[in-house]
C-alpha positions in Angstrom: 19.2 46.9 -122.6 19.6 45.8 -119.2 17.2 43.2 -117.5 15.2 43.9 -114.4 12.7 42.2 -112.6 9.8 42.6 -111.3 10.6 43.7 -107.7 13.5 46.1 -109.5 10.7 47.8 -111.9 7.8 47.4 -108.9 10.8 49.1 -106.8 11.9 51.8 -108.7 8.1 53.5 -110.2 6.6 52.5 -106.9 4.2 50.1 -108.7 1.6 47.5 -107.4 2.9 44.0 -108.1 -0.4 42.6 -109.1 -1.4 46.1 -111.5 2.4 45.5 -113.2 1.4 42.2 -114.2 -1.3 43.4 -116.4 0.7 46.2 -118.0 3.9 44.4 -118.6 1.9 41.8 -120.3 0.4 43.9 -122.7 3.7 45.4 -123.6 5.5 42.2 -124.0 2.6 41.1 -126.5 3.2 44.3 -128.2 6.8 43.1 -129.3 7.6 46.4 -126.9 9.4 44.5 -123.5 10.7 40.8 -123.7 10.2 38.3 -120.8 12.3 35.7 -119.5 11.4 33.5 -116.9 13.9 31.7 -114.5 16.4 32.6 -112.6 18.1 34.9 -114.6 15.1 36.0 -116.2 13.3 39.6 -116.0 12.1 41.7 -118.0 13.9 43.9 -120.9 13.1 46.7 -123.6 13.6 45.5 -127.3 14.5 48.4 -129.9 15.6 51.8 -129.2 13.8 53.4 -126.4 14.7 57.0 -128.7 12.1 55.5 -131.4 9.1 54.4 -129.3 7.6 57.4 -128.1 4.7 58.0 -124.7 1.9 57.9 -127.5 3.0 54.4 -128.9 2.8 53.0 -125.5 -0.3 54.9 -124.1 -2.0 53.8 -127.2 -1.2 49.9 -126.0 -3.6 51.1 -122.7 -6.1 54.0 -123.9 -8.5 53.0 -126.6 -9.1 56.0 -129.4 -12.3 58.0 -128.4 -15.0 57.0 -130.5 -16.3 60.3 -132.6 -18.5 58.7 -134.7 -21.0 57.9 -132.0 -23.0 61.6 -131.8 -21.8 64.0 -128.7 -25.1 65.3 -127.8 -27.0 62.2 -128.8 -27.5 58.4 -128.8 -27.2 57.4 -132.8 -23.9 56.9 -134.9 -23.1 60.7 -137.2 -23.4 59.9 -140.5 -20.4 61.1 -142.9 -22.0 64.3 -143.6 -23.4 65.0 -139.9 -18.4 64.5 -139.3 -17.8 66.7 -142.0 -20.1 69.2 -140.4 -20.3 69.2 -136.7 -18.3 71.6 -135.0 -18.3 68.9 -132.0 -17.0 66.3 -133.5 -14.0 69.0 -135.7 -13.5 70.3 -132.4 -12.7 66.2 -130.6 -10.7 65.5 -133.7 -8.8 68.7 -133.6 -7.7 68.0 -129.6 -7.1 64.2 -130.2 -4.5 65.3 -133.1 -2.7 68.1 -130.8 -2.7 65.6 -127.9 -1.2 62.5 -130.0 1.4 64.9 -131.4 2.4 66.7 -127.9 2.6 63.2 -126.8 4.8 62.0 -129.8 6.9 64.5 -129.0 8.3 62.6 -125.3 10.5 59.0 -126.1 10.3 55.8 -123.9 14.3 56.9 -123.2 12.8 59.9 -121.9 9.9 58.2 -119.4 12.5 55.3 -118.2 15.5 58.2 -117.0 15.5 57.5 -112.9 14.2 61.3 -112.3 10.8 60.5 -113.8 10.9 57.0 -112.7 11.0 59.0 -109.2 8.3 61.2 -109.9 6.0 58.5 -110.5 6.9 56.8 -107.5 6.3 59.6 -105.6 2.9 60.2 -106.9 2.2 56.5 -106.3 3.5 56.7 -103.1 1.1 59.6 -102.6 -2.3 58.8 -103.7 -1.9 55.2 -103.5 -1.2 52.2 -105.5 
């Protein structure tokens, strides 16, 4: 895998120095990206970006939604109260289609230079 550094990566997704700080870190403590500082440091995938998909690295960022705390009011759902509520099937159903449209997309596919460009753009657009 090929080294960048921060400038290259900030450069190329149009990303806020300070904001790629904070996510870089948490992929490198994920065993996901390793660092190396100095001069001919930067910062480099580990593993084969064809394995890791969009919903192993979102998952680093996004905290699973918690459905056993009751939609419609303020107490926890007891078992019974998740095997019945059509709420709570109906959260669990989308979280499952979502986790598996977004197994579907590899960390090859979200580092090619044409999406790398679209997120630039829409960085460059609504601010960083």
């Amino acid at each position: 895998a090929k080294k960048m550094t921060k400038a290259e990566i900030c450069e190329a997704c149009g990303a806020e120095p300070n904001y790629f700080s904070a996510t870089i870190k948490i992929l490198v403590n994920a065993g996901i990206v390793r660092s190396e500082k100095g001069q001919n440091g930067g910062y480099e995938f580990i593993g084969d970006p064809t394995k890791l998909t969009f919903y192993n690295v979102y998952s680093l960022y996004q905290k699973p939604f918690d459905i056993t705390m009751c939609l419609v009011g303020n107490h926890l759902c007891s078992e019974e109260d998740m095997r019945e509520c059509v709420c709570k099937k109906t959260v669990a159903r989308a979280m499952g289609a979502m986790e598996r449209e977004m197994s579907k997309t590899t960390l090859k596919e979200l580092l090619e230079v044409k999406q790398l460009a679209v997120i630039k753009r829409h960085n460059d657009k609504y601010g960083k």
